[in-house]
mmCIF file of the N, C-alpha and C atoms, coordinates in Angstrom:
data_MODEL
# 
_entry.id   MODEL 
# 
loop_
_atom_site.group_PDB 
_atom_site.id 
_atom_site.type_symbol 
_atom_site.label_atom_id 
_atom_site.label_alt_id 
_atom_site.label_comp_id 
_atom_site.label_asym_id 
_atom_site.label_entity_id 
_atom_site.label_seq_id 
_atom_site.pdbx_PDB_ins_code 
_atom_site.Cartn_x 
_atom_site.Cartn_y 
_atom_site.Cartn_z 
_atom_site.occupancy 
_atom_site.B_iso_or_equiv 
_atom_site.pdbx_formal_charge 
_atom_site.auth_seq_id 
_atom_site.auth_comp_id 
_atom_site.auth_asym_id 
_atom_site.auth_atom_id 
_atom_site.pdbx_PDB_model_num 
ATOM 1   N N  . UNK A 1 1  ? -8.930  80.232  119.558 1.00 0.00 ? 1  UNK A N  1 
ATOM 2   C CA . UNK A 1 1  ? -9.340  81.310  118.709 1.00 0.00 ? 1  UNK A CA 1 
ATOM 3   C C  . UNK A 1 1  ? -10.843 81.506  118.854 1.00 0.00 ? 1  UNK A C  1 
ATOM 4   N N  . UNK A 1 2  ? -11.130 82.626  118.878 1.00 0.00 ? 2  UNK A N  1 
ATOM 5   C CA . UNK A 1 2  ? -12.914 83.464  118.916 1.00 0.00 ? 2  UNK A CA 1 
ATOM 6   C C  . UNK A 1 2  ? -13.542 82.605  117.808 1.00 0.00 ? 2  UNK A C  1 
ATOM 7   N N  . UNK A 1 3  ? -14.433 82.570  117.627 1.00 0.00 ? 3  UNK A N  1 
ATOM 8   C CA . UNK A 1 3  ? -15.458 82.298  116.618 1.00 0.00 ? 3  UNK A CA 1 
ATOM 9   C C  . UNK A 1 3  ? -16.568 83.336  116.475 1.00 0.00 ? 3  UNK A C  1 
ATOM 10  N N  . UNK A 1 4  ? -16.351 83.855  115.631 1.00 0.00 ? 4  UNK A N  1 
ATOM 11  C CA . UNK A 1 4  ? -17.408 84.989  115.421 1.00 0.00 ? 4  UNK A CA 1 
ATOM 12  C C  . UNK A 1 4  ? -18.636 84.218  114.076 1.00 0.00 ? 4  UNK A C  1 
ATOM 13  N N  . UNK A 1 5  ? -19.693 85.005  114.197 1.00 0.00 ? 5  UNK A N  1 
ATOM 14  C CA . UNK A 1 5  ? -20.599 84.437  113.284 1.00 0.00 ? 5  UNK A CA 1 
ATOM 15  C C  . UNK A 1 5  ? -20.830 85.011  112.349 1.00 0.00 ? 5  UNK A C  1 
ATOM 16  N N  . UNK A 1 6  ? -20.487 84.852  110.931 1.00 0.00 ? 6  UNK A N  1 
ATOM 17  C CA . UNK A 1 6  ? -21.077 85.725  109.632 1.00 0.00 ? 6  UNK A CA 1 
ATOM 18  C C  . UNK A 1 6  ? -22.150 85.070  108.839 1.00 0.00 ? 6  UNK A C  1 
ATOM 19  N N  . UNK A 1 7  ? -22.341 85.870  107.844 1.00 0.00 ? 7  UNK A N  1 
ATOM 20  C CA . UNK A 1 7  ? -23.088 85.796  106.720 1.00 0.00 ? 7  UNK A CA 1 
ATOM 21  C C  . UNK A 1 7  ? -22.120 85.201  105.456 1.00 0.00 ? 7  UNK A C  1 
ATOM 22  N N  . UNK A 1 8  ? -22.241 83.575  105.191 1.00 0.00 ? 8  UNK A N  1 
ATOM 23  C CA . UNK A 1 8  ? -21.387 83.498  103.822 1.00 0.00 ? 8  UNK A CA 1 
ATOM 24  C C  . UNK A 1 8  ? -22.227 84.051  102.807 1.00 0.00 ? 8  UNK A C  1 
ATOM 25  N N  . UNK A 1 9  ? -21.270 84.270  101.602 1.00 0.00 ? 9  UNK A N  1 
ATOM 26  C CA . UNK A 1 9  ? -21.676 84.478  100.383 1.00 0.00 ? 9  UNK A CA 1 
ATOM 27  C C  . UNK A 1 9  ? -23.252 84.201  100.124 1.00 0.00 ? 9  UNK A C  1 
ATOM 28  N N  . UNK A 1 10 ? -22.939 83.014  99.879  1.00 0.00 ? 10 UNK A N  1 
ATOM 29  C CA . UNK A 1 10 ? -24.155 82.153  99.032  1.00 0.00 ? 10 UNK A CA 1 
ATOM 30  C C  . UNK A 1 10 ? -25.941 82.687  100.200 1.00 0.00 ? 10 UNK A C  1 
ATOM 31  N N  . UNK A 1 11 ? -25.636 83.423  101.211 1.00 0.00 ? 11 UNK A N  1 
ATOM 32  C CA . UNK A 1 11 ? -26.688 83.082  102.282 1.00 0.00 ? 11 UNK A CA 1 
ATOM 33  C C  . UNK A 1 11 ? -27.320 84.849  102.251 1.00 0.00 ? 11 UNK A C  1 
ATOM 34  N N  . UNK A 1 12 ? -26.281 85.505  101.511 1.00 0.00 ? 12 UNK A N  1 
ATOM 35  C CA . UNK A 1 12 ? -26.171 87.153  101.804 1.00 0.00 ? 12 UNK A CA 1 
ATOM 36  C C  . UNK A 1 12 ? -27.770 87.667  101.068 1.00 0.00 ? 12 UNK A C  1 
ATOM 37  N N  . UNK A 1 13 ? -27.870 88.424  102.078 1.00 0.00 ? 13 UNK A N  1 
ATOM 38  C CA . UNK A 1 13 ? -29.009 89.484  101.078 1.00 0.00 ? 13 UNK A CA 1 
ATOM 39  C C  . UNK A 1 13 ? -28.828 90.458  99.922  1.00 0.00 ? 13 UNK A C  1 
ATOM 40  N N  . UNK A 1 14 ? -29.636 91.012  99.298  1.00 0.00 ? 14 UNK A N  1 
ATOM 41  C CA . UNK A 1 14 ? -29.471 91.257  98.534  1.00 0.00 ? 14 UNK A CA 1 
ATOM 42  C C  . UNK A 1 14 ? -28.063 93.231  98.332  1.00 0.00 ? 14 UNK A C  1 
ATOM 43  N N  . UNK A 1 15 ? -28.608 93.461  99.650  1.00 0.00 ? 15 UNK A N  1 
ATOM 44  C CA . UNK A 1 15 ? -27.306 94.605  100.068 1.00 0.00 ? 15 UNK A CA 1 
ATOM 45  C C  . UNK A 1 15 ? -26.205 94.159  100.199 1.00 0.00 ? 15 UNK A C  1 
ATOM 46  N N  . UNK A 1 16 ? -26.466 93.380  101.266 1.00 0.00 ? 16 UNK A N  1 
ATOM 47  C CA . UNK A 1 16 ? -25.218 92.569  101.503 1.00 0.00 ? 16 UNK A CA 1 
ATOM 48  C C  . UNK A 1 16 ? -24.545 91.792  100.490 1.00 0.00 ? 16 UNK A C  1 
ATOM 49  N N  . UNK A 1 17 ? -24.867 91.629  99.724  1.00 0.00 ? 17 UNK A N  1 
ATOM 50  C CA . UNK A 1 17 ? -23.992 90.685  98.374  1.00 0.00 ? 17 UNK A CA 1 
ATOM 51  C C  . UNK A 1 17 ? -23.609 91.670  97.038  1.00 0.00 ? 17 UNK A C  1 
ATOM 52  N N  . UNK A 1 18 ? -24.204 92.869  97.527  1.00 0.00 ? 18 UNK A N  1 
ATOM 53  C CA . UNK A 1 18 ? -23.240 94.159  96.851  1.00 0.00 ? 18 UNK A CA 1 
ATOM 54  C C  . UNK A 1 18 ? -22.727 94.450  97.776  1.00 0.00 ? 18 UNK A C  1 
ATOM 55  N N  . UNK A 1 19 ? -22.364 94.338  98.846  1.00 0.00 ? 19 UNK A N  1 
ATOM 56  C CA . UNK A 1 19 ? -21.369 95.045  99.379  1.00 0.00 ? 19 UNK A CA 1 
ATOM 57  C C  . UNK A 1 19 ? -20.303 94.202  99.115  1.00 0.00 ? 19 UNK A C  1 
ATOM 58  N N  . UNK A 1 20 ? -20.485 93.011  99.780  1.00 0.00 ? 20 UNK A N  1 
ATOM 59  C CA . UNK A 1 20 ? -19.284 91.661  99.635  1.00 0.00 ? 20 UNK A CA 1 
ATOM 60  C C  . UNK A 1 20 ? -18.542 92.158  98.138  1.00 0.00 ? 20 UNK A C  1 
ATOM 61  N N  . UNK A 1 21 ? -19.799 92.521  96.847  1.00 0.00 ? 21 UNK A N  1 
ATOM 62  C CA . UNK A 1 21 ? -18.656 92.734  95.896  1.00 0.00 ? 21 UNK A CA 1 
ATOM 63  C C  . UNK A 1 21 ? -17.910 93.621  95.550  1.00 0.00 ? 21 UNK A C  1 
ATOM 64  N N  . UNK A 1 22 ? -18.699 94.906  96.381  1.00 0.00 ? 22 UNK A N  1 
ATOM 65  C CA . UNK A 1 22 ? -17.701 96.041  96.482  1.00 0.00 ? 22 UNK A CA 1 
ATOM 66  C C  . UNK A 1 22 ? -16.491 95.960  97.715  1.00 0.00 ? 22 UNK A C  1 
ATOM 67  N N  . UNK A 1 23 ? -16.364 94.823  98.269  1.00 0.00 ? 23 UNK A N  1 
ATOM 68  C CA . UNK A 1 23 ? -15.146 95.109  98.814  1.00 0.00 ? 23 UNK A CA 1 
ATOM 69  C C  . UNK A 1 23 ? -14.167 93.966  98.980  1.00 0.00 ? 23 UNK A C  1 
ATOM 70  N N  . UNK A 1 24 ? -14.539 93.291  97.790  1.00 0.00 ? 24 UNK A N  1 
ATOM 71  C CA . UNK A 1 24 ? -13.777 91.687  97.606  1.00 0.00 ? 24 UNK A CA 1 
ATOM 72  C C  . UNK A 1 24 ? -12.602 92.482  96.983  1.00 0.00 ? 24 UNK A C  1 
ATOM 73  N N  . UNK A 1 25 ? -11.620 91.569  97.042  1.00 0.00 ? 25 UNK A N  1 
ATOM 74  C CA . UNK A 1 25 ? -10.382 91.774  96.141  1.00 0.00 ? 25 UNK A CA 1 
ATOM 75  C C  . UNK A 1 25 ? -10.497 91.615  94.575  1.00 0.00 ? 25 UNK A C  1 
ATOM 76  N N  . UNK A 1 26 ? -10.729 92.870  93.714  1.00 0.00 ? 26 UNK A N  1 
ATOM 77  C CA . UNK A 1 26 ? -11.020 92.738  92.816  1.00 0.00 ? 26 UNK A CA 1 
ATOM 78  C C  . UNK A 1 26 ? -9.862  92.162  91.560  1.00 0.00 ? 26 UNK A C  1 
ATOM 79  N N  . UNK A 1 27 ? -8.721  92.051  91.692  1.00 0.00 ? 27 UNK A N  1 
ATOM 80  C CA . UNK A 1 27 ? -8.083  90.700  91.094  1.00 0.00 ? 27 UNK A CA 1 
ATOM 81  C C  . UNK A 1 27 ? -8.614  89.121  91.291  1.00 0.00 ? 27 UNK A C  1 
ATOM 82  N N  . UNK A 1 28 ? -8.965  88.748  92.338  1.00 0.00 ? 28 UNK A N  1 
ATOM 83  C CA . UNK A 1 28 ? -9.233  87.711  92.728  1.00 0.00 ? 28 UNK A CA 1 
ATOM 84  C C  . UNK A 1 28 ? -10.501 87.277  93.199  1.00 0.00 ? 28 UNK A C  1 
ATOM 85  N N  . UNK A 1 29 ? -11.365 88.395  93.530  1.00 0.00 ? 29 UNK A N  1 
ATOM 86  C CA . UNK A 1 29 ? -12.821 87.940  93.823  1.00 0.00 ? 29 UNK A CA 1 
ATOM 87  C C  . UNK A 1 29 ? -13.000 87.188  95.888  1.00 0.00 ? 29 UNK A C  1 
ATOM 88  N N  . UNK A 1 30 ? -11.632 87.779  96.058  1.00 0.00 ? 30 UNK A N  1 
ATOM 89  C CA . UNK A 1 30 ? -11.831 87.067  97.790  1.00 0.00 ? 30 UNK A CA 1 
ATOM 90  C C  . UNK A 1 30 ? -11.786 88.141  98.590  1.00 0.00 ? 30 UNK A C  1 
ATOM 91  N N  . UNK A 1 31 ? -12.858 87.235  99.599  1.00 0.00 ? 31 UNK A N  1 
ATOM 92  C CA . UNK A 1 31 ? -13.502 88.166  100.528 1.00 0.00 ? 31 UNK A CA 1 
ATOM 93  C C  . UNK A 1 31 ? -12.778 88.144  101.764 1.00 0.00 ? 31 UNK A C  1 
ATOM 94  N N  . UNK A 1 32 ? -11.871 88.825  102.333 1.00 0.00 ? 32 UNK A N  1 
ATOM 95  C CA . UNK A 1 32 ? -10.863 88.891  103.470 1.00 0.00 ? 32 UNK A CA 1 
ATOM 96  C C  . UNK A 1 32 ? -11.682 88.700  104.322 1.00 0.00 ? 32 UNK A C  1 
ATOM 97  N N  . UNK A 1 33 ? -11.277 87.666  105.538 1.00 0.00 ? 33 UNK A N  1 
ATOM 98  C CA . UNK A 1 33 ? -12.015 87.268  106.532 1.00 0.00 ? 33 UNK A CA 1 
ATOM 99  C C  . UNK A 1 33 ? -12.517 88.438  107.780 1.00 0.00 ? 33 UNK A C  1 
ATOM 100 N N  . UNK A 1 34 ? -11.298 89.444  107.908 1.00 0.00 ? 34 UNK A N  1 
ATOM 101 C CA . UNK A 1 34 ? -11.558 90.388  108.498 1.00 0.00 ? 34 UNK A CA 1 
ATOM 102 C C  . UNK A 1 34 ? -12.852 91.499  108.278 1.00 0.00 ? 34 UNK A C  1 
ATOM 103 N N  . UNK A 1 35 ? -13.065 91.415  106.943 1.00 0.00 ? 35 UNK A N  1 
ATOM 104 C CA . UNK A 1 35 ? -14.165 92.042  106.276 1.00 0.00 ? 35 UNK A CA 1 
ATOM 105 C C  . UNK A 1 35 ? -15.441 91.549  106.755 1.00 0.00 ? 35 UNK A C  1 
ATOM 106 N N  . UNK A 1 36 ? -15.356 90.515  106.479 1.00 0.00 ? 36 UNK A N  1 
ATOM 107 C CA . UNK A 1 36 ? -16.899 89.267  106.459 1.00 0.00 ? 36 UNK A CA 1 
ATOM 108 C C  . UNK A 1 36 ? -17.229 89.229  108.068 1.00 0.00 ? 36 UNK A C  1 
ATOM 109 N N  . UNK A 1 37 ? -16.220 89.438  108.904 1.00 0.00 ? 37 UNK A N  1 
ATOM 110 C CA . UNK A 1 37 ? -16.607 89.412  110.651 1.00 0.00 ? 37 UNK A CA 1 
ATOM 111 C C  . UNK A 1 37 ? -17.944 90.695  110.635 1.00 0.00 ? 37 UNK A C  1 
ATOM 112 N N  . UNK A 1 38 ? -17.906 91.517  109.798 1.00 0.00 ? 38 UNK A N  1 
ATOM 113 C CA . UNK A 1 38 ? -18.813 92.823  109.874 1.00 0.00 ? 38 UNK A CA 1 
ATOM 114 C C  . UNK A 1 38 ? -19.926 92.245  109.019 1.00 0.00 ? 38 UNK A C  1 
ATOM 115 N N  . UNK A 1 39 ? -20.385 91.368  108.828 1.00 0.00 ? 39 UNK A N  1 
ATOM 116 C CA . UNK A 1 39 ? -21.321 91.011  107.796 1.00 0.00 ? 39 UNK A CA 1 
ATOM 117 C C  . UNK A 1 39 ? -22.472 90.816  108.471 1.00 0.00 ? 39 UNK A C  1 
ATOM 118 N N  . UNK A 1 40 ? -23.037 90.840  110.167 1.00 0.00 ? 40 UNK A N  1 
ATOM 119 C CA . UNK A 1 40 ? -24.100 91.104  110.678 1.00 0.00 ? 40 UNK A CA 1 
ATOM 120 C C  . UNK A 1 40 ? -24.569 91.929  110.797 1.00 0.00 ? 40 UNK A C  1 
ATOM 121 N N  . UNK A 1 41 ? -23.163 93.277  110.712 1.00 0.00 ? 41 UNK A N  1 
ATOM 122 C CA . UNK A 1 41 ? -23.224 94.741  110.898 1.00 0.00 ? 41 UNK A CA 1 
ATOM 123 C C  . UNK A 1 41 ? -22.625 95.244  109.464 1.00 0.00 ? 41 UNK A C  1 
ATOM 124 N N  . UNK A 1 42 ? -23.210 95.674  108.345 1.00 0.00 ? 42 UNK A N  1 
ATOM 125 C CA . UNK A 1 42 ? -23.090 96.006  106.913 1.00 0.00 ? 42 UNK A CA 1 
ATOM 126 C C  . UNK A 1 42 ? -22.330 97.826  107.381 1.00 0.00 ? 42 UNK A C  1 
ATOM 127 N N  . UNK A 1 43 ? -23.689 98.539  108.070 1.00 0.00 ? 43 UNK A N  1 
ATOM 128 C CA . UNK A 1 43 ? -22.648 99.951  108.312 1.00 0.00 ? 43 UNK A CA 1 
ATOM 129 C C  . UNK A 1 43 ? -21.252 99.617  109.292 1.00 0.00 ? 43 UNK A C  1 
ATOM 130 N N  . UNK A 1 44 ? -20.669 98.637  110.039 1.00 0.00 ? 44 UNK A N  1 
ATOM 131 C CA . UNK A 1 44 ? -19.472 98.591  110.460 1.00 0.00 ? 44 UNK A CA 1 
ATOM 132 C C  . UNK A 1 44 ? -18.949 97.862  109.606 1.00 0.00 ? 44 UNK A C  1 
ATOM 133 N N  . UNK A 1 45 ? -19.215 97.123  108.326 1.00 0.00 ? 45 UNK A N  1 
ATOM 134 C CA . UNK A 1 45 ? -18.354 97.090  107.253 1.00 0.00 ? 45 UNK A CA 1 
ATOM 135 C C  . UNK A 1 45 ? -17.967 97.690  106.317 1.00 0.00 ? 45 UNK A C  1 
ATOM 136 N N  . UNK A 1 46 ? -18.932 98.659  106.080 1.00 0.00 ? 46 UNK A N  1 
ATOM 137 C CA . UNK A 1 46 ? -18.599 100.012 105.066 1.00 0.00 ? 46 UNK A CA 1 
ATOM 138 C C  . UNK A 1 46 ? -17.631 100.916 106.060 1.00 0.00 ? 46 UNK A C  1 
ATOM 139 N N  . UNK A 1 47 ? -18.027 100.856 107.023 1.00 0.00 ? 47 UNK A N  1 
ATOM 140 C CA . UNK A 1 47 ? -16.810 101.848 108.158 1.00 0.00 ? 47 UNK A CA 1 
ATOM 141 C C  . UNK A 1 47 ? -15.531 101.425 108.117 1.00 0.00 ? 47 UNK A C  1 
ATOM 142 N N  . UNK A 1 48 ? -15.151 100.005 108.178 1.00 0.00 ? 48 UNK A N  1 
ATOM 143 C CA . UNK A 1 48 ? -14.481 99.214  107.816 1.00 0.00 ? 48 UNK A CA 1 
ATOM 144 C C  . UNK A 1 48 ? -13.620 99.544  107.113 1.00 0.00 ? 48 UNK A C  1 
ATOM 145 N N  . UNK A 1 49 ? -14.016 98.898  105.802 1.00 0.00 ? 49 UNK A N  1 
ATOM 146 C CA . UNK A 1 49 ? -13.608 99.113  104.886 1.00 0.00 ? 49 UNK A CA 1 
ATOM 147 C C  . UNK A 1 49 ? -12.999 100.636 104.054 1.00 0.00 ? 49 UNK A C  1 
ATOM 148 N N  . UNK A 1 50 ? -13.613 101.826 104.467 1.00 0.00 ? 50 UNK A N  1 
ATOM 149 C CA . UNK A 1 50 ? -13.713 102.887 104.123 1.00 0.00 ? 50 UNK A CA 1 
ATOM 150 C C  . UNK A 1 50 ? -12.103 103.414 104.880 1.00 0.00 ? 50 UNK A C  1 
ATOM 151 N N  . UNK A 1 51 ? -12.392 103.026 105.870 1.00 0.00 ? 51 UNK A N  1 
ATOM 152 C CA . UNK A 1 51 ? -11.236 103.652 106.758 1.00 0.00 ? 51 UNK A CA 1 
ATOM 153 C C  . UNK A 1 51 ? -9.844  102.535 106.351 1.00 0.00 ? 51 UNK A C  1 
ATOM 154 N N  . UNK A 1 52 ? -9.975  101.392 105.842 1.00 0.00 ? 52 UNK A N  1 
ATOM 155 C CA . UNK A 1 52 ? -8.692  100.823 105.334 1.00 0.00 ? 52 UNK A CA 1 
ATOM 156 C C  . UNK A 1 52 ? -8.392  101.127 104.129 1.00 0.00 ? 52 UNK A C  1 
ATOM 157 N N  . UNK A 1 53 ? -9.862  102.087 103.396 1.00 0.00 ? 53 UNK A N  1 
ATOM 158 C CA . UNK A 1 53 ? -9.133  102.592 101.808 1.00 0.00 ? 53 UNK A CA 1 
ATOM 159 C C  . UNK A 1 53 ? -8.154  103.852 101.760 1.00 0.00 ? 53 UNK A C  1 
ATOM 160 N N  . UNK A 1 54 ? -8.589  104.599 103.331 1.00 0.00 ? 54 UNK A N  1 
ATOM 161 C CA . UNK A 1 54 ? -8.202  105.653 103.311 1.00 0.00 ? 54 UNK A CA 1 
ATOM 162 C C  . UNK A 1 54 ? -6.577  105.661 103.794 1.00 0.00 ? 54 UNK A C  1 
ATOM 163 N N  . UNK A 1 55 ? -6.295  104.860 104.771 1.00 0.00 ? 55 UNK A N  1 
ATOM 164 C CA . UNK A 1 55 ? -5.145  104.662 105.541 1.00 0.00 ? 55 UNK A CA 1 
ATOM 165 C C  . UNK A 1 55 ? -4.281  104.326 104.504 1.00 0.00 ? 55 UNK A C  1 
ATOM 166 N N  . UNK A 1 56 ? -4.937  103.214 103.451 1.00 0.00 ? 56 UNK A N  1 
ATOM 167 C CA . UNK A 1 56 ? -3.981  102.924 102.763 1.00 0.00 ? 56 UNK A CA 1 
ATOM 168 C C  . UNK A 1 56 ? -4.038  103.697 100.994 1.00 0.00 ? 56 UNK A C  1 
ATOM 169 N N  . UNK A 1 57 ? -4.720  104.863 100.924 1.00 0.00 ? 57 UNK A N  1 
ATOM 170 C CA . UNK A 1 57 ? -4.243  105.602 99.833  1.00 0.00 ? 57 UNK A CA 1 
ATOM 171 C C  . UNK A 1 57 ? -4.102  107.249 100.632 1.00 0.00 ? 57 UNK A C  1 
ATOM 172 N N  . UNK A 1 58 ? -4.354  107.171 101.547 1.00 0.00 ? 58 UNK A N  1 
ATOM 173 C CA . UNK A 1 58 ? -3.324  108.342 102.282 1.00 0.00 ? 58 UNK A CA 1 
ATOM 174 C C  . UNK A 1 58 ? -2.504  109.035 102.280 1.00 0.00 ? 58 UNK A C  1 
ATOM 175 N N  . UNK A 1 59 ? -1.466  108.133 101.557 1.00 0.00 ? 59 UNK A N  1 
ATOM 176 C CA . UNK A 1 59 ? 0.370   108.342 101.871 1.00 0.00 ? 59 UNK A CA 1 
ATOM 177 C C  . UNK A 1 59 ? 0.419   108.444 100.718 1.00 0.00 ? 59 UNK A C  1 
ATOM 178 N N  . UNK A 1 60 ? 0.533   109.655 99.544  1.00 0.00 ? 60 UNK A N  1 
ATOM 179 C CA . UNK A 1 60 ? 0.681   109.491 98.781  1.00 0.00 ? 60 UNK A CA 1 
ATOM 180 C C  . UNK A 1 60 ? 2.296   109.684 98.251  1.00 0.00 ? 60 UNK A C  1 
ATOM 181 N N  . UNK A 1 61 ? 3.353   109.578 98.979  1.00 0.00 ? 61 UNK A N  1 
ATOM 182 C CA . UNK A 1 61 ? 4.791   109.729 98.894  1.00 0.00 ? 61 UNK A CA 1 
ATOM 183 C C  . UNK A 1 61 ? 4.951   108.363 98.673  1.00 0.00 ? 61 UNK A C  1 
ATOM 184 N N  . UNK A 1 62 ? 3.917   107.301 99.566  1.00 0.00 ? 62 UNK A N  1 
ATOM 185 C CA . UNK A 1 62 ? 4.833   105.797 99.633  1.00 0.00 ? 62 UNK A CA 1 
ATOM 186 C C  . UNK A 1 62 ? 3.613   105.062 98.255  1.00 0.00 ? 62 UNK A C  1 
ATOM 187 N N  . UNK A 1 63 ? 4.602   104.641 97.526  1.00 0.00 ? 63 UNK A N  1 
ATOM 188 C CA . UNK A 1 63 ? 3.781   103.588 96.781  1.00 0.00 ? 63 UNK A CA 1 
ATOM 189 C C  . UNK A 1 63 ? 2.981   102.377 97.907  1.00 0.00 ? 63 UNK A C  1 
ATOM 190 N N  . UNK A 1 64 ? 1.696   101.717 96.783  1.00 0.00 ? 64 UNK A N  1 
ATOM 191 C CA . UNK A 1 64 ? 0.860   100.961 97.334  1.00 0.00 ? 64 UNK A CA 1 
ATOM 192 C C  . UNK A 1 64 ? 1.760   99.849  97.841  1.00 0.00 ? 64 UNK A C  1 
ATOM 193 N N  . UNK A 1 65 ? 2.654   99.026  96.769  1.00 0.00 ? 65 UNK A N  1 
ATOM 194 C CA . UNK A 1 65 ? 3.630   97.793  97.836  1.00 0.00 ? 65 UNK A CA 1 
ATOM 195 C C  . UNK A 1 65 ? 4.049   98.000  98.872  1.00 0.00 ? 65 UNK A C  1 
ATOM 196 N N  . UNK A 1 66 ? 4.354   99.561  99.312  1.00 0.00 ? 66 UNK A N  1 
ATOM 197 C CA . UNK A 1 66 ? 5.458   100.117 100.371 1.00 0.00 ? 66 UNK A CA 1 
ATOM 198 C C  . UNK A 1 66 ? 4.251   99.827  101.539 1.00 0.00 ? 66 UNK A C  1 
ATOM 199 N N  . UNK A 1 67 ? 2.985   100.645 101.361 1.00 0.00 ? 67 UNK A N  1 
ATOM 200 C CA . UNK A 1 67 ? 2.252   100.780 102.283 1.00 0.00 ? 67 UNK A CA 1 
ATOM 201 C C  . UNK A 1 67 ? 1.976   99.437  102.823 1.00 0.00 ? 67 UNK A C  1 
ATOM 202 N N  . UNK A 1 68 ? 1.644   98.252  101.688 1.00 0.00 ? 68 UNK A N  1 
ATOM 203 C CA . UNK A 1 68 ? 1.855   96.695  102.443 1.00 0.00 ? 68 UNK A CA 1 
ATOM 204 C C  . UNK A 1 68 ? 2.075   96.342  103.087 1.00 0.00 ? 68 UNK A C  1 
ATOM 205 N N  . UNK A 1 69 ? 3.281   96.881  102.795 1.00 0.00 ? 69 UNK A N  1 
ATOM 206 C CA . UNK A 1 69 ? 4.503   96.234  103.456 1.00 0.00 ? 69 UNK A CA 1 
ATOM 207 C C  . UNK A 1 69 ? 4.694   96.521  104.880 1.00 0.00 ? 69 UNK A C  1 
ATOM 208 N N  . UNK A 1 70 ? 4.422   97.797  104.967 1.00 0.00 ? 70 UNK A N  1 
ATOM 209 C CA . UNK A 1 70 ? 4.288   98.497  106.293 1.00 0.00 ? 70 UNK A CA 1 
ATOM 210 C C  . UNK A 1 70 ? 3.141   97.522  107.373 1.00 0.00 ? 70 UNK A C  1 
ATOM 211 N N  . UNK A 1 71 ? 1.962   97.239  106.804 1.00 0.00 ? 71 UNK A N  1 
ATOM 212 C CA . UNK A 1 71 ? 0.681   97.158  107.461 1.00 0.00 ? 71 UNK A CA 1 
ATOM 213 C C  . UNK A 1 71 ? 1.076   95.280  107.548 1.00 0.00 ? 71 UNK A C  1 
ATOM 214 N N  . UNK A 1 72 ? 2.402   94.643  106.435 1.00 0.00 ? 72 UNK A N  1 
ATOM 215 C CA . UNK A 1 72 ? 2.283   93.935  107.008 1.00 0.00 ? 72 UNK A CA 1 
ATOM 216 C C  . UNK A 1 72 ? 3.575   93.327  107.873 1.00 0.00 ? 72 UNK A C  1 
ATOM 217 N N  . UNK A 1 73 ? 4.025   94.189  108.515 1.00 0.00 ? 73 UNK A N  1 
ATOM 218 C CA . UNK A 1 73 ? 5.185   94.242  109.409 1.00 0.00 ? 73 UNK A CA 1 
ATOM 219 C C  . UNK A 1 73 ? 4.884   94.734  110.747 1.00 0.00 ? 73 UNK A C  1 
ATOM 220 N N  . UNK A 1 74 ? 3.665   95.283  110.508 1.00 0.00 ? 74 UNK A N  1 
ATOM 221 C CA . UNK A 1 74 ? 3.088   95.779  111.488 1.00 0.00 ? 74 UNK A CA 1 
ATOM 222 C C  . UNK A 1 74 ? 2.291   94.656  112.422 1.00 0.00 ? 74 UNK A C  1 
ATOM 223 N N  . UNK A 1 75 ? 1.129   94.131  111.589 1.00 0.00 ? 75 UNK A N  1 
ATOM 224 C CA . UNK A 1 75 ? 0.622   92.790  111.733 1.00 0.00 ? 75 UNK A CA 1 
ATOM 225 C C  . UNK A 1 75 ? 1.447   91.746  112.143 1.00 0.00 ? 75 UNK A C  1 
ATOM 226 N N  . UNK A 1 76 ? 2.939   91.337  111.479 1.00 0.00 ? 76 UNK A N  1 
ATOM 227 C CA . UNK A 1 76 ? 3.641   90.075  112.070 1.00 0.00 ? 76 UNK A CA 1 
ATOM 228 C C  . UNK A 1 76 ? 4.200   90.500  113.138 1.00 0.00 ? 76 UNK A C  1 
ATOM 229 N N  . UNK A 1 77 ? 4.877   91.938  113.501 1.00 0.00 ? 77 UNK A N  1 
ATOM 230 C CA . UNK A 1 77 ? 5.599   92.229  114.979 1.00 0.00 ? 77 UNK A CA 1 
ATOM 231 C C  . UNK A 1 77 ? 3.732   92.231  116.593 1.00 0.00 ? 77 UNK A C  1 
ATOM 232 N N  . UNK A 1 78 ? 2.567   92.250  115.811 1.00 0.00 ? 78 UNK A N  1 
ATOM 233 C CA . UNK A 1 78 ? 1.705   92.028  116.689 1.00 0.00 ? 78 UNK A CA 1 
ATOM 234 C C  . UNK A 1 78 ? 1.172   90.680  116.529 1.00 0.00 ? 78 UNK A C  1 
ATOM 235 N N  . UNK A 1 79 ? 1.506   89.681  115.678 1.00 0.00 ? 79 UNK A N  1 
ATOM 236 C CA . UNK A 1 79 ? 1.625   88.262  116.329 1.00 0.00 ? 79 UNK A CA 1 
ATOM 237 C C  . UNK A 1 79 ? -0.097  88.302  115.570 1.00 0.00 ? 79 UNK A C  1 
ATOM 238 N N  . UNK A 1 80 ? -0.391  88.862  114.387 1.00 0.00 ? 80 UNK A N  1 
ATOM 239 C CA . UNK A 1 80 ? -2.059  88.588  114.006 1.00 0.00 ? 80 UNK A CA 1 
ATOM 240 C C  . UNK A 1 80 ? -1.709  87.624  113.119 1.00 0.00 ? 80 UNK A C  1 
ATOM 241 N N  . UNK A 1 81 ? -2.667  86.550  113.104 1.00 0.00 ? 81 UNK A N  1 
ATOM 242 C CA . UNK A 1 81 ? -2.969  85.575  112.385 1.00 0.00 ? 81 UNK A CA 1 
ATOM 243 C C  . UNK A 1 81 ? -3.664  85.110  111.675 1.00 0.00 ? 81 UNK A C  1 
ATOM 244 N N  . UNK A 1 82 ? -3.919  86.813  110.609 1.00 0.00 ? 82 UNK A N  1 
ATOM 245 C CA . UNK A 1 82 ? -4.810  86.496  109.526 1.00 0.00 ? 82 UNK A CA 1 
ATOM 246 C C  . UNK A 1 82 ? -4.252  87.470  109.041 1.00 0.00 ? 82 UNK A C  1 
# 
């Protein structure tokens, strides 16, 4: 597996540790690893992120579980491991 290099939490600047909280899981306060890979690059994490809010409130026929569900059937038939 790659090793990419981020910015943890505790190390973030002061943008950067509003962003982390604008795009943590706000039930739970966790920061998806896929997210945090963009944490050298803050505008390719707002791009990021922006474009997975959109994909996934998009569809407004399929409820939010449905869309999950989709993205994560999608993910296990491509073998991702996160």
């Amino acid at each position: 597996m790659a090793w990419i290099d981020t910015v943890p939490r505790r190390a973030a600047n002061p943008e950067l540790a509003e962003l982390y909280a604008r795009v943590a899981d706000p039930a739970t306060g966790q920061l998806d690893h896929i997210l945090q890979i963009h944490s050298l690059h803050p505008e390719g994490l707002t791009a990021h992120f922006e474009l997975y809010r959109a994909v996934m409130r998009g569809t407004p026929t399929l409820r939010a579980v449905e869309r999950e569900f989709i993205a994560f059937a999608v993910s296990h038939s491509n073998r991702c491991e996160y």
